[in-house]
C-alpha positions as CSV (number, residue, x, y, z in Angstrom):
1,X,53.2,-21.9,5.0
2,X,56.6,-19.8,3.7
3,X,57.4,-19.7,0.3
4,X,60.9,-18.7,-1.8
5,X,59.3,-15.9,-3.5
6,X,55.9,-14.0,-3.2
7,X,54.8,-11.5,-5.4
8,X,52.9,-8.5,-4.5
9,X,50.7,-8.0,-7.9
10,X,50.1,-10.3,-10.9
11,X,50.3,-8.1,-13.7
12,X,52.2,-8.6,-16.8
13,X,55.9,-8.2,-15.5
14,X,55.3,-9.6,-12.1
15,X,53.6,-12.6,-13.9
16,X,56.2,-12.8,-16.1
17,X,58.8,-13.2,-13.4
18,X,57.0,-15.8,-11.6
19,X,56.4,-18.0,-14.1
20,X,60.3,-17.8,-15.3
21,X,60.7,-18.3,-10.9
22,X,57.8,-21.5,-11.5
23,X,60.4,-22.8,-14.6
24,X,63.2,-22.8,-12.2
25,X,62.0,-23.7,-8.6
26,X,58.5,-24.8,-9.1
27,X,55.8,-23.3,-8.4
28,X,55.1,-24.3,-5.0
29,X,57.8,-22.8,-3.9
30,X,56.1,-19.1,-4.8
31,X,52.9,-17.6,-3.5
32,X,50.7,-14.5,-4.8
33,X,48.6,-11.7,-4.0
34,X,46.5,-9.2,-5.7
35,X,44.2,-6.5,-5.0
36,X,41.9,-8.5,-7.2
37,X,41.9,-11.6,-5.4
38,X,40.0,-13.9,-7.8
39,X,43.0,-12.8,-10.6
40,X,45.7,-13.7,-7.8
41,X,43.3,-17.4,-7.1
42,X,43.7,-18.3,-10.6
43,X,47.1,-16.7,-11.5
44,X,48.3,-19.0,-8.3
45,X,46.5,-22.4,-9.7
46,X,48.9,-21.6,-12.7
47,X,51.9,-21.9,-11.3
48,X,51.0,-24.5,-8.9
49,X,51.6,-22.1,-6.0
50,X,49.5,-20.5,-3.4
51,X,47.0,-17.3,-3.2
52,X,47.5,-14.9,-0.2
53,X,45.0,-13.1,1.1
54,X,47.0,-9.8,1.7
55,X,49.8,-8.3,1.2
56,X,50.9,-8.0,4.8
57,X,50.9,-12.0,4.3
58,X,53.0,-12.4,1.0
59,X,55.3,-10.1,3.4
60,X,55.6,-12.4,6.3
61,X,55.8,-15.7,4.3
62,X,58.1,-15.1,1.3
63,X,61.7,-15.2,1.8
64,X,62.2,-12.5,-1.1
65,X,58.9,-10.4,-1.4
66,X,58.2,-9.1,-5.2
67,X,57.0,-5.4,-5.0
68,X,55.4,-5.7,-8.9
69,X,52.8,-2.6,-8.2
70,X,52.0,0.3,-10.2
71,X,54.5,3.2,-8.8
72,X,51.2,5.3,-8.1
73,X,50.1,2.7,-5.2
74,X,53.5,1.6,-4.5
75,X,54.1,4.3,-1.6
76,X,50.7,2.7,0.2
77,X,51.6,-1.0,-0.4
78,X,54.9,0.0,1.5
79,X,53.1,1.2,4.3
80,X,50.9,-1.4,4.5
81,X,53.9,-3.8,4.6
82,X,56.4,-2.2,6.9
83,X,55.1,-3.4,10.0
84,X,55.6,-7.1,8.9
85,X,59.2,-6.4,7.3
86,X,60.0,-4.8,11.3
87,X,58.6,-7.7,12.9
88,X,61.2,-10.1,10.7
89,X,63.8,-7.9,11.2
90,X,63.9,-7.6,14.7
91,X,62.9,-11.4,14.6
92,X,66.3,-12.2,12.8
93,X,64.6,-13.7,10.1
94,X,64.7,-11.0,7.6
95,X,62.9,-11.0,4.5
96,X,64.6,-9.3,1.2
97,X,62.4,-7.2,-0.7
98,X,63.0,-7.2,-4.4
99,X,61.1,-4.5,-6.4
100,X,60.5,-3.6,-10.2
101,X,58.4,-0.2,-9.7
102,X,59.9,1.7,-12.0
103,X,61.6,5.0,-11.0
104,X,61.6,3.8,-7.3
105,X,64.8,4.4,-6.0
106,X,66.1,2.3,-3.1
107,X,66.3,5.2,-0.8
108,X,63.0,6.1,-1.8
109,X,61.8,2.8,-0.5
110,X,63.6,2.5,2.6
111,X,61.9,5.9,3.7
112,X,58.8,4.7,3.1
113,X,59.3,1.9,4.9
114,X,60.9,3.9,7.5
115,X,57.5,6.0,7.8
116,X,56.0,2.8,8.8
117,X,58.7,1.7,11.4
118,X,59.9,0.0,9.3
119,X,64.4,0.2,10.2
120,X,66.6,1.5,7.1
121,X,68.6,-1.9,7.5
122,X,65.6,-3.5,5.5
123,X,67.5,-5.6,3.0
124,X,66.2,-4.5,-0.7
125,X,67.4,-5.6,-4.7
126,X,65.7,-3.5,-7.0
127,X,65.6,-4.8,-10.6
128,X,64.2,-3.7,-13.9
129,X,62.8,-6.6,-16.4
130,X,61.2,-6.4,-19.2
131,X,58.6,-8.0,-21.2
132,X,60.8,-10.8,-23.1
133,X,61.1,-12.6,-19.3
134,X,57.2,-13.7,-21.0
135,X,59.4,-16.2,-23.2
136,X,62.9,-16.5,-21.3
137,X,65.0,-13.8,-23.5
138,X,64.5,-10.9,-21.0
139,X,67.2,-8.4,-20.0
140,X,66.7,-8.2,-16.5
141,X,69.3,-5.2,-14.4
142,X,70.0,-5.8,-10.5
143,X,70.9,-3.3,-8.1
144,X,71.5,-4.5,-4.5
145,X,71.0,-2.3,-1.5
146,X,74.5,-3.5,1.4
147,X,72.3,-5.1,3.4
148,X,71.7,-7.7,0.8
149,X,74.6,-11.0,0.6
150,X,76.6,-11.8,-2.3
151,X,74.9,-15.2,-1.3
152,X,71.1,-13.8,-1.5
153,X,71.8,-12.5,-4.9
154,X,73.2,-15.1,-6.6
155,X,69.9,-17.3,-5.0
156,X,67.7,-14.3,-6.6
157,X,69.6,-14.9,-9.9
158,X,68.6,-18.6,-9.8
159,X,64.9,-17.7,-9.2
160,X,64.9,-15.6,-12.2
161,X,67.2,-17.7,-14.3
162,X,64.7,-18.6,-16.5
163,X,63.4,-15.3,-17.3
164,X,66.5,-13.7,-19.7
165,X,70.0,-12.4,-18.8
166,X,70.8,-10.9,-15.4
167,X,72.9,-8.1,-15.2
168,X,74.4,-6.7,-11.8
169,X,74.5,-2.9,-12.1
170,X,74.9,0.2,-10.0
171,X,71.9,2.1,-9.2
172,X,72.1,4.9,-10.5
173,X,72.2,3.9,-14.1
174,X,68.6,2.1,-13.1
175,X,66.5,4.8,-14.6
176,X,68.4,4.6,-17.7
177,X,67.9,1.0,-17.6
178,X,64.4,1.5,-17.2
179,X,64.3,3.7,-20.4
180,X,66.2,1.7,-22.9
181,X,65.5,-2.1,-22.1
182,X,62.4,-1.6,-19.9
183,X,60.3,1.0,-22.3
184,X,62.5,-1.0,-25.4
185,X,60.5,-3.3,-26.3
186,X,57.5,-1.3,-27.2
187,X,59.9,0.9,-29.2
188,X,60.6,-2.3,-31.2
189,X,57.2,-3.3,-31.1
190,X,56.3,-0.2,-32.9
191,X,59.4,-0.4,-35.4
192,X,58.4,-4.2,-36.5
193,X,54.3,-3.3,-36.7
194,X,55.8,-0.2,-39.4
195,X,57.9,-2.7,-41.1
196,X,54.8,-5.1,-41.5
197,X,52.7,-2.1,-42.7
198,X,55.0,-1.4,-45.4
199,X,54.9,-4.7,-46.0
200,X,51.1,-5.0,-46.9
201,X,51.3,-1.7,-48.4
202,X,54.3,-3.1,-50.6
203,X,51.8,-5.7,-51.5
204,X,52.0,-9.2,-48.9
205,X,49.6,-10.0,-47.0
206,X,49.3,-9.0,-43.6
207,X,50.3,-12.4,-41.5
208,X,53.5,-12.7,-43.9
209,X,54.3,-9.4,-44.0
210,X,54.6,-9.4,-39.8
211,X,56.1,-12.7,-39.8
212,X,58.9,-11.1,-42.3
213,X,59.2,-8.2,-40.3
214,X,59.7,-9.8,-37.0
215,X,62.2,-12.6,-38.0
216,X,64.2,-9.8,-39.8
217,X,64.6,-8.2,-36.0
218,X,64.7,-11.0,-34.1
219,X,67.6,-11.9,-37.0
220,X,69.2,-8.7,-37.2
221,X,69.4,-8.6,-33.3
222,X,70.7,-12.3,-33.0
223,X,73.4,-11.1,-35.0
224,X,74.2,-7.9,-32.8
225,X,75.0,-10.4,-30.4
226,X,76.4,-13.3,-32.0
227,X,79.2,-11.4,-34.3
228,X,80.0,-9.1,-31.4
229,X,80.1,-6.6,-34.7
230,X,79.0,-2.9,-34.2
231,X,75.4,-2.4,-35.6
232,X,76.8,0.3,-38.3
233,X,79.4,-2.3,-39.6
234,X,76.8,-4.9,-40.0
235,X,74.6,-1.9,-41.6
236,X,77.5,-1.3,-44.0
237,X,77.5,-5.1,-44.9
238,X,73.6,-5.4,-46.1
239,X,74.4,-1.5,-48.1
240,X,75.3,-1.8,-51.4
241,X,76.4,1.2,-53.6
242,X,73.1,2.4,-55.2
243,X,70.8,0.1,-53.8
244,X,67.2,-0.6,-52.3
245,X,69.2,-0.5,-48.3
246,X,70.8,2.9,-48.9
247,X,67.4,4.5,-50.4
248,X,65.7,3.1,-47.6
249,X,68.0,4.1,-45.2
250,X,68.3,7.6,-46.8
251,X,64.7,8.0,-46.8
252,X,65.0,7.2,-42.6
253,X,67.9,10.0,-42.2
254,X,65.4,12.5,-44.0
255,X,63.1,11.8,-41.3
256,X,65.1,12.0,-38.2
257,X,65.1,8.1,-37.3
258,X,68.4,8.0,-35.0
259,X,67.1,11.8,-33.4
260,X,63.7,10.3,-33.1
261,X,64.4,7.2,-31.7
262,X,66.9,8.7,-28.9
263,X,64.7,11.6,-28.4
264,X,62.3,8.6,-27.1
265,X,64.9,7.1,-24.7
266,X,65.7,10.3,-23.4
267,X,61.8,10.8,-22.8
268,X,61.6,8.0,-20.7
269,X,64.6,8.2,-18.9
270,X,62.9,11.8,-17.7
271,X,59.9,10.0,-17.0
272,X,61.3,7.6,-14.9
273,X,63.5,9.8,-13.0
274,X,60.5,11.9,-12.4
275,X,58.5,8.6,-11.0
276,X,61.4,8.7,-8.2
């Protein structure tokens, strides 16, 4: 049986994905595999789709193959596949290999593949997700290798419609990608479980505290967007002269917010370029 899309892994961001690819091309059209294979039987019966044994068959049956591995195992699972990604090659049927590893640079990839006999014409789309594809409002960056059609990415885009906003980029801004909206969200995540702390230390209890402090991003960030305002003239709007936003927001200067906050960006850019 082929499929529109397997997926090579079932963790979080790979899941993710296929569920938003299961919202927007059902899920028989996708099939999974997993070094645990009871995770990948059970993960499949979710969607609706089917379990592969191996990798070697999510490779020969998918028509875009989801590399959504740790980058540690990533150079093995390459390997492992590039004999099946030849064979469709050669066999004019080609299938387009779509990866999320983080830090693994198309180039990267197509030596690895090359390793296994794998020819450099493999087609390849790297992207970078991240976790808000769980519940449709990811920010998800594309990066096509030339092999790939204007045709097969806009098909891709479909898949993943469902998971966020697609953005075409260049590659080389991937890694920086991969720090800001791919390591993001657990900045925020942090940020809105200190808000709730001060919260309950302010005196609410804990569930209202978090619910106040999440709505207040999730609002603050709807507005980002909505008013097309820059984030220090909507600052300026909520700052009145002598007030509780300016102590607070003294009180974050004093401790090296902004510094801290890009110095954690910058972190994981280094990280990621590092992974590559």
């Amino acid at each position: 049986m082929s499929y529109t899309i397997t997926c090579i892994g079932s963790g979080n961001m790979g899941g993710a994905l296929m569920k938003a690819a299961a919202r927007a091309i059902g899920g028989a059209a996708i099939g999974v595999t997993d070094a645990d294979t009871k995770k990948a039987a059970a993960f499949a019966a979710e969607l609706g789709g089917g379990a592969l044994a191996a990798n070697t068959e999510a490779a020969a049956e998918g028509r875009y193959v989801l590399l959504a591995v740790k980058p540690q195992v990533a150079q093995a699972v390459l390997a492992e596949i590039g004999p099946v990604l030849a064979r469709r090659l050669q066999s004019r049927s080609p299938a387009i290999l779509v990866s999320i590893v983080a830090g693994l640079s198309i180039d990267t990839m197509k030596r690895n593949l090359a390793a296994a006999g794998c020819p450099e014409t493999q087609p390849i789309i790297r992207l970078m997700p991240n976790t808000p594809a769980l519940v449709a409002k990811g920010m998800i960056a594309l990066a096509p290798s030339p092999e790939v059609s204007p045709e097969a990415v806009q098909a891709l885009e479909h898949i993943l419609s469902q998971a966020g906003l697609i953005d075409r980029i260049d590659e080389k801004y991937m890694d920086a990608v991969t720090a800001l909206s791919g390591s993001g969200p657990a900045f925020v995540y942090l940020f809105i479980e200190a808000l709730a702390d001060a919260g309950v230390r302010a005196g609410l209890s804990r569930d209202k505290a978090l619910r106040y402090a999440s709505r207040t991003v999730l609002g603050a960030a709807a507005m980002v967007e909505e008013t097309g305002q820059h984030p220090g003239v909507l600052k300026d709007g909520v700052t009145s002269p002598a007030g509780t936003t300016i102590a607070g927001i003294a009180a974050l200067e004093d401790r090296g917010f902004r510094g801290t906050v890009m110095a954690a960006v910058d972190a994981a850019f280094r990280r990621a370029q590092e992974l590559g």
